[in-house]
Structures are given as structure tokens and as C-alpha cells.
N, C-alpha and C positions, 0 to 999 in steps of 0.2 A: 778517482776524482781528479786527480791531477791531469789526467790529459783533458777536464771539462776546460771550456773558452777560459773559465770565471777562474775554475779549480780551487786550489786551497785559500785563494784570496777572496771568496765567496763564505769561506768561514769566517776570515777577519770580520768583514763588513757585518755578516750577520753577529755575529761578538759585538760590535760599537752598537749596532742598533739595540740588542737586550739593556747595555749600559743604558742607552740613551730611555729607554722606557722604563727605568728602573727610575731618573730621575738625575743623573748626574751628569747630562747635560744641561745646557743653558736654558732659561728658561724661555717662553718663544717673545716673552715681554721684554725680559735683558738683553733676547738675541736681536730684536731690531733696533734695541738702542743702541747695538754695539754697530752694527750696521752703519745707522746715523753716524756715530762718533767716528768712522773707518771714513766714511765719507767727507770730515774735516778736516782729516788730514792730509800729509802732505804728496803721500802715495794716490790720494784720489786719482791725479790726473794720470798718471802712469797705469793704474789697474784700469782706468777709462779706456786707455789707449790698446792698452792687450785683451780685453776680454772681449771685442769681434773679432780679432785676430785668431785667437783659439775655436773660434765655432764659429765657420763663417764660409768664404768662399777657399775653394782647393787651392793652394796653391800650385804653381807655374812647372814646378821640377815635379811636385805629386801628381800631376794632370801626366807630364810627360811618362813620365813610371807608367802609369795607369794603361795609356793611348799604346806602350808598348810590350803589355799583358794582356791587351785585349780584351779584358773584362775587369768589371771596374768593382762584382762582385768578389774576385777572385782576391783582390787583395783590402775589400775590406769586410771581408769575413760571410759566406751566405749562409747564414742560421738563423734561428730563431730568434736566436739575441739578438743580432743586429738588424731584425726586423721592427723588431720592440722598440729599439733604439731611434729606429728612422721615423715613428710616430712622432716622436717627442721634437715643438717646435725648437726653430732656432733661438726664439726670444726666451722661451724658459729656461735652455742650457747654459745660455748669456745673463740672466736674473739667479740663476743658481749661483755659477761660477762668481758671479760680481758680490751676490751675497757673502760669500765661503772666505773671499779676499779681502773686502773692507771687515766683515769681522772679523778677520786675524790681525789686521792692523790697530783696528779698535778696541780688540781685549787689552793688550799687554805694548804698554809705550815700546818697550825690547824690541819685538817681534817688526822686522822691516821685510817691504815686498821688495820682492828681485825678478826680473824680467825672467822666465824661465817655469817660477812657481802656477803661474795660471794655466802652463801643458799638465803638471800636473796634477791640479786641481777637476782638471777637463777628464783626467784618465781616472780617476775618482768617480766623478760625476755620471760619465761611460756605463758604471758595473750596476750605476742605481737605477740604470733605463724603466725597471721593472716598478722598481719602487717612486719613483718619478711619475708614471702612468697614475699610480693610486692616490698619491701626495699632493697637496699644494709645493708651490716650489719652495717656500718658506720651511717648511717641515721637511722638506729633502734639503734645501741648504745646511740646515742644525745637524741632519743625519751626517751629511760629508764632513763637516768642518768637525765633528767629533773625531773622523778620520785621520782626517788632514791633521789635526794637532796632535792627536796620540802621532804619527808621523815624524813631525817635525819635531817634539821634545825627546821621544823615546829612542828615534832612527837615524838621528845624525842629520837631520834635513835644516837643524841650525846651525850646526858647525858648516853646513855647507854652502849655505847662503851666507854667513857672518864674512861682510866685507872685509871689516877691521884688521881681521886676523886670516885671510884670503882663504877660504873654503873651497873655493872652485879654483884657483890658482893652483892650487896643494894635490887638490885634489890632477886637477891636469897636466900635473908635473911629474907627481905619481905613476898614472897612466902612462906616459911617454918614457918613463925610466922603465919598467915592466915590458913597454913594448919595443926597446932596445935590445934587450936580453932575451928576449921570450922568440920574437920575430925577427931575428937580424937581418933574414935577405929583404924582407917589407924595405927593414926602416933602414939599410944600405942604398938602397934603390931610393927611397924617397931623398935621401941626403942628394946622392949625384943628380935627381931633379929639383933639388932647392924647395923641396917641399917639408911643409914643416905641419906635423900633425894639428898641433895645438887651436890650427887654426879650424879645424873641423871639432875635435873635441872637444874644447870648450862649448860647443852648443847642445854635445851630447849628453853633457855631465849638469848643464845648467837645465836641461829640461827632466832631465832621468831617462832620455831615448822615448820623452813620449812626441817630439817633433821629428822623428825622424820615418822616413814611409816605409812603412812594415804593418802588416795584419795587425789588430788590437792583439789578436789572440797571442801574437810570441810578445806584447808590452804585459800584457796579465800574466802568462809563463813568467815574465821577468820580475813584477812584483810579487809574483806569488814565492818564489825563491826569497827575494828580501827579505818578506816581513816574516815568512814561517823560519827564516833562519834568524834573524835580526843583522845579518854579517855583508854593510856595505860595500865589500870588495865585489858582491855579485857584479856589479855595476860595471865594474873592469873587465871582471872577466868576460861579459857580453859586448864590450867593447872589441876585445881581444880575438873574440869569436866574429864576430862581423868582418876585421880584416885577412881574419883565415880563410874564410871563406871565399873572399875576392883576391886572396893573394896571387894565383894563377894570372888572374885580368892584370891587376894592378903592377906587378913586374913586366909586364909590355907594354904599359900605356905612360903618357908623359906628362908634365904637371898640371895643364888643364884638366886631361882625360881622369888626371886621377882624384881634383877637385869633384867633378861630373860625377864618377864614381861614387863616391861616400856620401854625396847629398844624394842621389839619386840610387843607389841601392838597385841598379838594374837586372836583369838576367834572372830574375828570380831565385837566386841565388841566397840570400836572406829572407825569403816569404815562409822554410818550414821552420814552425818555430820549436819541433821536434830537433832536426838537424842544427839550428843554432846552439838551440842549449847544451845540445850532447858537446856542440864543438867548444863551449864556454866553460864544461865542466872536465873537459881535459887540460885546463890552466890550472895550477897547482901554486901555491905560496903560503906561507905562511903570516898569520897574523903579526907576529912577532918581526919576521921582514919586511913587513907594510909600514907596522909602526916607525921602524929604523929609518925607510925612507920618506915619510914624512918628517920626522924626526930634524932628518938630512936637511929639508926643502928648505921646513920654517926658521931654521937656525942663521942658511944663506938668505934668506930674504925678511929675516927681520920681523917671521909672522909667530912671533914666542906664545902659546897660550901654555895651560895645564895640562898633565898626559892628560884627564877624564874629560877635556876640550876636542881632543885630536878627531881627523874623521872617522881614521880606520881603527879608533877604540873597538872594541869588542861590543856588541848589544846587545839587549835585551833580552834575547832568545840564546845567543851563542853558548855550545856547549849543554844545552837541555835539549832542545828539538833542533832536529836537521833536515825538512820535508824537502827539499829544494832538491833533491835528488830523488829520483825514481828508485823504489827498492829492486833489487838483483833483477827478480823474478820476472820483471813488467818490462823491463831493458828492452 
């Protein structure tokens, strides 16, 4: 099952929805009030502004990727599923998404949008193509957002949007210390071109890699590692794996080409998301050193929370299930 599109994260989803029929989601009376209230706030205009954004026309660098693999199949996936998927209009993925978001702002005063969260709301919304078709979108909205928040409370998706105490900061400072050590001719070469990572991953780590152009199928590979391990270092390490993969290109090209490069994902070089993973599950750290260097960050910049605050705590699955690896056998 792991090499299905959906694979282990076709279990999650079906797990939230027994919850949600059991009755411990929201009810569909309190969930459009919360809608309502999501909509008086102060995130209204901001979730306005990104939810055509997420579902809407390709963007300019995706068109170009596309125009030079010559099939516009090939990289967004020719299966059944995304046949399923292309039924469903624009305007119900955008009335989903918009629902998913002001209910999250309107349950819990806490709970703040961050420009980033509506990719992932979208790659949610993606896996319910099926169930979408049968659903009003009201009733597929309640289904995702039970996702999305077991997500964001249980998986570290609030420590990672929490301004206050820089989530994505910590988190992007992490990654670059990792990708000093890990990859030194990369980030040697980037130095002597004045090129400075952060400025690309930061959009990687604030979306989860769902804005960036690659097949769904290797973003579903990548969540489905996540949540069946609960261990957000996945995220790094697929980080880590994307510039291995380009490391050849990228030590001959110069700091434009290498901009081009990483938004743009070219050569198909990133499209198997078989060969990503395997190249993401050859990075090796421990938890223990994750913490240290977070640790490290928040202390220099001031960003002090609790250890059971930090990103790279251990979650909810760590240490019981570990599916995000293929057994021996299947290799």
C-alpha cells in the first residue's frame, strides 16, 4: 500500500472520517457558525487573498517545468485519482479550502492563519477528490478541518506557524545548519555564489513542500512518512533530498541559475518520488541533535519557549510506528 498515490495516508483520512461519524466532530450547525465567526476576523482578508491562489491558474515557473516535460500529465500524476480530482470544480475546492480556514480561525482565538497554511489545506482537500464527488462541500469541509486540526495540535503545525516564538525561522535555521554539515560541496559553492538558502526554503517549510512542482504523488509519499511516523524532521530530510539530487546541476550553475533551479525543479530529476525518498531516507540524525540545535537557534535569537514547545519534539507516533520506511523486502 505504500507505493498506492494516497498510500498510508489514505488510512489517516479514513481514521478522521470514522471519528467524524462517530460524532466528535463539530456539529454542521456549530461548524457554520464558526465559519461565520472565522469570517469576522482579522485573518478574513488574508485567507481571501490566498484561497484563489491555491486553486486556481498554474503558475509561470509550473507552466515553464511543465512546457519542458512535454506532458502536463506526466507531472501531475495520469491515474484514476487525478481523473477524479479534475471533475471537481474550481469553485468547490476554493468554498472547501475557504471553509477549512476561517473555521480554524474561528474555533480557537490562539489558533492564527499564516500564509503558507492554505498549500496545505489544498493537499488535504487533494486526497478527498473521491469523497468530494459524493459530499456537499459543507460536509467535506468538516471532514478535512477534523484533519487539519488533529494536524496542527498533535504534529507540530503550531509550533510551526507560532510567530511569536519563530517556527519557521527555527525551523529554517535548522535546515541550513544540517545542510552545512550534511552537504558541504552544495553549500561551499553556494557561499562563493552569495547565495543564501534560506531564501528558497523558507517557502518550503512554510508550505510543507505542497507549493513547490513535483507530482502530488511524491507530496502524499511525503505526508504519508509524517503522520504514520509522527517525526517532523521528515521535512528536512526531503528537503536535503531535493538538493542531492540537483547537486550535479547546481555546482555548475550560478546564482540566478541556481535560484531557477530550486523553484523550478527542472530535468525531472525530482518527479520520482520513489528515488526522492529513498535519497531523503539516506540522511541520518538524531532527535536528540535536532533538539540541541534548535536548542542552539532560540537561545541566539531570543525565541525561548518550553522543551514540549520546540518543533523537533518527538510526536505522537515516535517510537511505536515507523511506516515511512519500506520494509527490507519491498526495497
Amino acid at each position: 500500500p505504500y507505493r498506492d498515490r494516497a498510500g498510508l495516508y489514505s488510512y489517516f483520512t479514513s481514521h478522521a472520517l470514522s471519528m467524524h461519524k462517530k460524532g466528535d466532530a463539530i456539529s454542521p450547525k456549530d461548524f457554520e457558525g464558526l465559519i461565520s465567526k472565522g469570517k469576522s476576523t482579522k485573518y478574513a482578508a488574508p485567507i481571501g487573498r490566498d484561497v484563489p491562489r491555491a486553486f486556481g491558474r498554474i503558475a509561470p515557473h509550473k507552466l515553464s517545468r511543465l512546457s519542458s516535460n512535454n506532458s502536463l500529465l506526466s507531472v501531475l500524476d495520469q491515474n484514476e485519482d487525478f481523473l477524479e480530482w479534475s471533475k471537481i470544480s474550481i469553485e468547490s475546492k476554493r468554498d472547501v479550502l475557504a471553509n477549512v480556514l476561517y473555521t480554524f480561525v474561528g474555533h480557537q482565538s490562539r489558533n492564527e492563519y499564516c500564509q503558507g497554511q492554505e498549500r496545505v489545506v489544498g493537499q488535504l482537500i487533494s486526497i478527498y477528490n473521491k469523497y468530494m464527488i459524493k459530499n456537499t462541500d459543507l460536509e467535506t469541509s468538516r471532514a478535512v478541518y477534523q484533519v487539519f486540526s488533529c494536524l496542527y495540535e498533535g504534529f507540530h503545525l503550531r509550533e510551526l506557524y507560532d510567530v511569536d516564538k519563530g517556527g519557521l525561522f527555527v525551523c529554517v535555521e535548522v535546515f541550513v545548519k544540517l545542510f552545512k554539515n550534511l552537504l558541504p560541496k552544495i553549500f561551499e559553492h553556494f557561499s562563493k555564489e552569495d547565495f543564501t538558502l534560506d531564501m528558497v526554503a523558507f517557502g518550503w517549510f512554510q508550505t510543507l513542500f505542497c507549493n513547490v512542482p513535483l507530482p502530488r504523488s511524491s507530496i502524499s509519499r511525503l505526508f504519508d512518512w509524517w503522520i504514520t511516523s509522527g517525526d517532523f524532521s521528515v521535512f528536512l530530510k526531503f528537503g536535503l533530498a531535493i538538493l542531492k539530487r540537483y547537486e550535479d546541476t547546481l555546482l555548475k550553475s550560478e546564482f540566478d541559475e541556481i535560484a531557477s533551479i530550486l523553484n523550478t525543479l527542472p530535468d525531472s530529476q525530482a518527479n520520482d518520488s520513489d528515488l526522492v525518498i529513498q535519497a531523503a531516507l539516506s540522511f541520518s540524525f538524531s532527535n536528540d541533535y535536532l533538539i540541541r540545535l534548535e536548542e542552539e537557534i532560540r537561545l541566539q535569537n531570543d525565541y525561548k519557549t518550553e522543551r514540549e514547545g520546540y518543533l523537533f519534539q518527538t510526536g505522537p507516533f515516535f517510537g511505536i510506528i515507523r511506516l515511512g520506511e519500506k520494509p527490507a523486502e519491498t526495497q
